[in-house]
N, C-alpha and C positions, 0 to 999 in steps of 0.2 A: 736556172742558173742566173743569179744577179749581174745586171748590167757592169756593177762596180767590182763588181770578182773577175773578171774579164773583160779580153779586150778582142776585135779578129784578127788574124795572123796576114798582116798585109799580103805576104807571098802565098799565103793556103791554098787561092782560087784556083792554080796550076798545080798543087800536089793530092795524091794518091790517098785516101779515106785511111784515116785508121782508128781503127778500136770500128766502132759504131757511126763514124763520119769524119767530118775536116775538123784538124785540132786547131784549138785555139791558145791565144799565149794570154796567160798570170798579166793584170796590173801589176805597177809597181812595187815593190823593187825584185819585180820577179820576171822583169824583160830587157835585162839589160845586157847590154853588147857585150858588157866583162866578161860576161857569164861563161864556163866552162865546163856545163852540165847540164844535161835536160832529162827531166822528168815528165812522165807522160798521168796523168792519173786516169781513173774508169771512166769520166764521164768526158773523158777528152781535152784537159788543157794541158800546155805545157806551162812546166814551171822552170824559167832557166835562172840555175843556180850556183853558187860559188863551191867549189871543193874544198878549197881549206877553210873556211867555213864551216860547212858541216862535218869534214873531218875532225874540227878541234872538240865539236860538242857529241861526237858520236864514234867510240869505239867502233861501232856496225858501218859506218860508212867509211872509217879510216883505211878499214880493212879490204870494203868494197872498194875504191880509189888504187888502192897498194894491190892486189890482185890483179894477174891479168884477167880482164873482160872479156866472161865468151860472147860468141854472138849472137849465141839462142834467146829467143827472148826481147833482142832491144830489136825497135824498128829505125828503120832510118831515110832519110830527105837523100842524104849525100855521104861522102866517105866521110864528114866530119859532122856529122848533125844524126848524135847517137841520141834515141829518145827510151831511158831506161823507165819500164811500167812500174807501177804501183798500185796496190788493192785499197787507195784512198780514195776518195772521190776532190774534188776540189776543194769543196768548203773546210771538209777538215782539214787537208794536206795545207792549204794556205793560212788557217789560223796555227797550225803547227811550227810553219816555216818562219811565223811571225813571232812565234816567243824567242824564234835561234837568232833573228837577222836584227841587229840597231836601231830596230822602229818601235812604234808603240803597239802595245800587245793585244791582242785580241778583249772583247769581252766573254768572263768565264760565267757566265749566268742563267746556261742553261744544262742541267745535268745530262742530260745524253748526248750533247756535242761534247760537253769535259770528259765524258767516260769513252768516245769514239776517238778525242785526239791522245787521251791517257793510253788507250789501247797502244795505239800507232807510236807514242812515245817510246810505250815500254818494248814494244819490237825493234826499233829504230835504235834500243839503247840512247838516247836523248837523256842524259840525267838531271839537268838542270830542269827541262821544262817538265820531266816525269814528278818533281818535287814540284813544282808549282803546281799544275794539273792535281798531284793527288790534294795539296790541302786544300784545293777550292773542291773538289772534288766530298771534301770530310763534311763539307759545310752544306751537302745536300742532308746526309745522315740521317737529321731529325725526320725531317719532312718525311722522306720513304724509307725509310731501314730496310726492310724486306727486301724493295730494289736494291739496294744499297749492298745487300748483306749477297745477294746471289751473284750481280754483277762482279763483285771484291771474289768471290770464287771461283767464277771463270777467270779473272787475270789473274787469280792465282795470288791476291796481292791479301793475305793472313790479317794481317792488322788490321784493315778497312772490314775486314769481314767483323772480327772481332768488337770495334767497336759499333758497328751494326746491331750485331749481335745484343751488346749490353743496352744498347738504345731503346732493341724488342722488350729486352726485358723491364726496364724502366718505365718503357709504357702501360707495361701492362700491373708493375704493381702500383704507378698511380693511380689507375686505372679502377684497384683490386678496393672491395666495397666494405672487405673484414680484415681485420688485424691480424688474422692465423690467413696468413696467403694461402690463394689454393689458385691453381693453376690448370685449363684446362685448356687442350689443345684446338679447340674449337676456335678462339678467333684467331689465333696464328694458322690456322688453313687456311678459315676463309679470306683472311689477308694475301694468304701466297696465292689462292687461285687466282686473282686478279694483276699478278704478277709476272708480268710473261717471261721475263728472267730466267724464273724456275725452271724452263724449257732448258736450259744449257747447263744447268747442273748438276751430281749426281745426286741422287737419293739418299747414299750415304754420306754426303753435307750436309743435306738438308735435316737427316737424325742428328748428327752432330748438333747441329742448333737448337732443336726440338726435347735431347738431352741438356744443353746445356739451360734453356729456358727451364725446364722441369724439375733441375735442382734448386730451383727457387731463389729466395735469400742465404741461403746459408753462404757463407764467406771462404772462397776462394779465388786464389790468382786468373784473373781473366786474361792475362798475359798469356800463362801457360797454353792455353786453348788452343786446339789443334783443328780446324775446323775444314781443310783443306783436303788431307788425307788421314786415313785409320792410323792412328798411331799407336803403343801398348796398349791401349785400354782393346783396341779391337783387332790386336794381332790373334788371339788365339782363335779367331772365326776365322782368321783371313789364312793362316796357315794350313788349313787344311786341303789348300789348292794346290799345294808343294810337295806333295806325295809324288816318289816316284815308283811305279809300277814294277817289279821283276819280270824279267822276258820270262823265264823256267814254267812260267802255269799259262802259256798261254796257248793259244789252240795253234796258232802255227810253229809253236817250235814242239809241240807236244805231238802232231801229227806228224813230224821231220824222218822220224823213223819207218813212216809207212808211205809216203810218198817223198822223193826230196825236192823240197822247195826249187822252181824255178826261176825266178826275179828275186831280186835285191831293193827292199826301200831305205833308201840315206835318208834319215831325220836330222833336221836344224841342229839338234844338238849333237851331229855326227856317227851316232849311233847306227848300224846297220839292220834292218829286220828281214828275215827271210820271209816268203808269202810265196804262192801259186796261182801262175798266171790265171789261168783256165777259172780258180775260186773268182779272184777279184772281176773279171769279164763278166760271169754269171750273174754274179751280184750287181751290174750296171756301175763298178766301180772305176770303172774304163781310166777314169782322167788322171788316177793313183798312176797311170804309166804314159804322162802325155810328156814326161823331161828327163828322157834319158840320158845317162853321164859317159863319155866315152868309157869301155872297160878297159882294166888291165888287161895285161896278158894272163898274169895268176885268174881272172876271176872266171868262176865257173857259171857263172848270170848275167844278167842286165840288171844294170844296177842303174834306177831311178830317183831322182831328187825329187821328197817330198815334203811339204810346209808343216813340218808337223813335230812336236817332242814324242822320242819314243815312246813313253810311257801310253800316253793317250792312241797314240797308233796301232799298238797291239792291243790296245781295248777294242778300238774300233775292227779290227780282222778278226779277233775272238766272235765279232758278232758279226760278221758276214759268213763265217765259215759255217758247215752245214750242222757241227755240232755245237751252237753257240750258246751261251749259259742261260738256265731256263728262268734266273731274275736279276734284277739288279743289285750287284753285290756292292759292297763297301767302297771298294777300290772304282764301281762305275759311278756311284754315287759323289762322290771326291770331285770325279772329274768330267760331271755332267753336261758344263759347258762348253769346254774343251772340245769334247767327243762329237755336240751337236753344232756345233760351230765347224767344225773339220768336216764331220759328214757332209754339211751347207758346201760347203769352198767346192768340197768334190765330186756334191750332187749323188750322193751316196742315201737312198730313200732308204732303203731296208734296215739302217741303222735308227736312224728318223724312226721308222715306223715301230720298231723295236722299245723303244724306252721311251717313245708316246701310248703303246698300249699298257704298259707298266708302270707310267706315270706316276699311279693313285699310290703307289706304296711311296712314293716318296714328298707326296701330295699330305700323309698322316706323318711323315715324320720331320720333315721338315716345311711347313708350310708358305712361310714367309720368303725361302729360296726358290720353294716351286713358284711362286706367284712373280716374281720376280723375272726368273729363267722362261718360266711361260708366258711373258708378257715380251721378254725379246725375242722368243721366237715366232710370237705369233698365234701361238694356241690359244683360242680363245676360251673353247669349255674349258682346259685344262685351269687356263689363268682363274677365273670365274670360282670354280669349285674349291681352289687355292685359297681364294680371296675368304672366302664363304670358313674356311677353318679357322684362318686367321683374326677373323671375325670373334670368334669365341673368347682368345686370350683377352686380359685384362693387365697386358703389359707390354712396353715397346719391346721391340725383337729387333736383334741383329742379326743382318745376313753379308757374306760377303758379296753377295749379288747384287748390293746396293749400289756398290761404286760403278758399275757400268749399267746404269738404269739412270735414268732420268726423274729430278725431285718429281716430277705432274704425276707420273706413275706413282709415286709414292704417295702423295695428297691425295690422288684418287682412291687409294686402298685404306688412309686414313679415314676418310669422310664415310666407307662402312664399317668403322669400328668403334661403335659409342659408347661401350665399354671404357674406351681412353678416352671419351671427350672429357669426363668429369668427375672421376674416381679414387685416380689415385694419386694426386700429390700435393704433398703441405710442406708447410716452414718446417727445414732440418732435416726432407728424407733423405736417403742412405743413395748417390747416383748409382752404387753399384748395383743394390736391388730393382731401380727400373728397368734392367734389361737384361733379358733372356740373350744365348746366343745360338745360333744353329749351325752344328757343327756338320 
């Protein structure tokens, strides 16, 4: 912490630690008496600061000022010395406060202090200094695009990603040694492995981009680009996660008849499921009944609140019950994540263990989602063997599984498929034939 970022809090020596130790108070013009505001940041200063001030440049703070103040959360000296926290550290909170307050403005000259106070802006609602930040911000581009392009997807901020995006591309066809462009995915990996970025964004961005490079020259609106989230081009992969399930085939309302269900599960989407206390116990499903809802008088059960959409819940009871389906149908296919996600939450092994040993059939048919799915869980053979199919094609693939994965995972499954490092794409192809989808 710089001498000139700070100052000590003459009064500190008699007050109580907080955060990590004694705080200290902001230089100039960030300790003055007017001040009707204090700010605590992580690493421990105060910043005392003016309300109508930052109310004028900040929707977010108008509203925080205009709201009563709970008092979870702030710490306090005395009934008037409220210190409200923040997840900034000093150096950015004070070069931030600096673009708001009549002084002269920080210098913008290093890209990861610009893209940490742009962060903070753009949370803070700050719009004046969120427009200044992003054009000094534009003026890294050249230099790292790939930073550039991953960072702009974490904040979510489309344009910056965008013109990232054409920047990779630009390099690469000055780059390009023959006049029929050809494109091969090879040094846009190994550009992004050394990009730690990549860590924070999904996989299905990072295809975005890796399509977009691959359509080459051919001339279209770079505007259009959607690079953010799957939009029509990748809805019909993504739809098939919206399937809902019919209760009528499933093992506990099919079995209703020969024994009657004891317990009630209420699913999020209000749906009621009947089930059998004694099945779910056996099964180590125990936690399916740890919130029960007071009953009516009408009700003939205990009815439990569970985190779950019906549809995916009577999958999940289908396979706990003693006559559970002897593979994975359609309908578990659909909703593979769902099911192993919920089994997780509820510590539910025998579901786990169920469509881990059935895995491989869905390992052949959809490869790219298993590799995916088995890399969030954790499966390692399973991932591996995935990988190893995937391997084979000699085309990008889309999965809906990409958006909740991470780009590293996806570089890494790239870099054994060299099939795609150098095959297939020239000036003019068709972006709809690079990719397959798995439905």
């Amino acid at each position: 912490m710089s001498a000139e970022r700070i100052s000590k809090h003459s009064s500190d020596e008699s007050k109580p630690e907080l955060h990590r130790g004694t705080a200290e108070t902001a230089t100039a013009p960030f300790n003055l008496s007017s001040a009707d505001v204090v700010f605590l940041t992580t690493d421990n200063v105060e910043y005392r600061l003016h309300k109508n001030i930052l109310s004028i440049a900040s929707p977010f703070f108008n509203d925080m000022f205009t709201l009563v103040q709970p008092s979870q959360g702030i710490t306090r000296d005395n009934a008037t010395d409220e210190r409200i926290p923040v997840t900034e550290d000093s150096e950015t909170f004070d070069d931030l406060m600096r673009l708001l307050y009549p002084v002269a403005d920080p210098p913008l000259t290093d890209r990861h202090r610009v893209e940490q106070m742009l962060e903070a802006a753009l949370k803070y609602q700050l719009q004046e200094a969120t427009d200044i930040l992003r054009a000094a911000w534009r003026l890294f581009i050249p230099l790292c695009p790939l930073g550039i392009f991953a960072s702009a997807c974490r904040l979510r901020l489309n344009e910056e990603a965008g013109m990232a995006a054409k920047q990779c591309k630009d390099d690469i066809l000055a780059s390009s040694s023959t006049n029929s462009w050809e494109f091969t995915f090879k040094c846009t990996i190994n550009g992004a492995i050394n990009t730690e970025e990549m860590a924070y964004i999904s996989a299905g961005m990072f295809f975005r981009l890796l399509l977009y490079l691959a359509r080459g020259p051919a001339p279209f609106d770079d505007n259009l680009q959607n690079f953010l989230d799957p939009g029509p081009f990748f809805a019909l992969s993504r739809s098939i996660d919206t399937s809902q399930t019919s209760g009528s085939t499933t093992g506990t309302a099919a079995n209703a008849s020969l024994v009657e269900p004891d317990v009630t599960l209420r699913c999020r989407d209000g749906v009621d499921v009947p089930a059998h206390e004694v099945i779910i116990r056996l099964v180590s499903a125990s936690k399916l009944l740890e919130s029960p809802i007071p009953s009516c008088s009408s009700s003939k059960s205990t009815i439990y609140e569970v985190d779950a959409d019906s549809g995916t819940l009577r999958i999940l009871l289908d396979i706990c019950y003693p006559f559970a389906p002897a593979d994975l149908d359609t309908s578990i296919h659909r909703r593979l994540d769902k099911i192993i996600t919920l089994a997780k939450r509820y510590e539910i092994e025998k579901v786990e263990q169920f469509i881990r040993q059935r895995f491989d059939r869905v390992i052949i048919s959809r490869p790219t989602t298993s590799y995916f799915l088995a890399m969030k869980w954790g499966w390692a053979e399973e991932s591996d063997r995935a990988a190893r199919f995937v391997a084979k094609r000699s085309q990008l693939v889309y999965s809906y599984a990409m958006e909740d994965s991470s780009a590293k995972i996806y570089i890494d499954l790239l870099k054994r498929i060299p099939k795609i490092y150098g095959s297939l794409y020239r000036s003019g192809s068709d972006s709809e034939g690079l990719v397959l989808y798995e439905l």
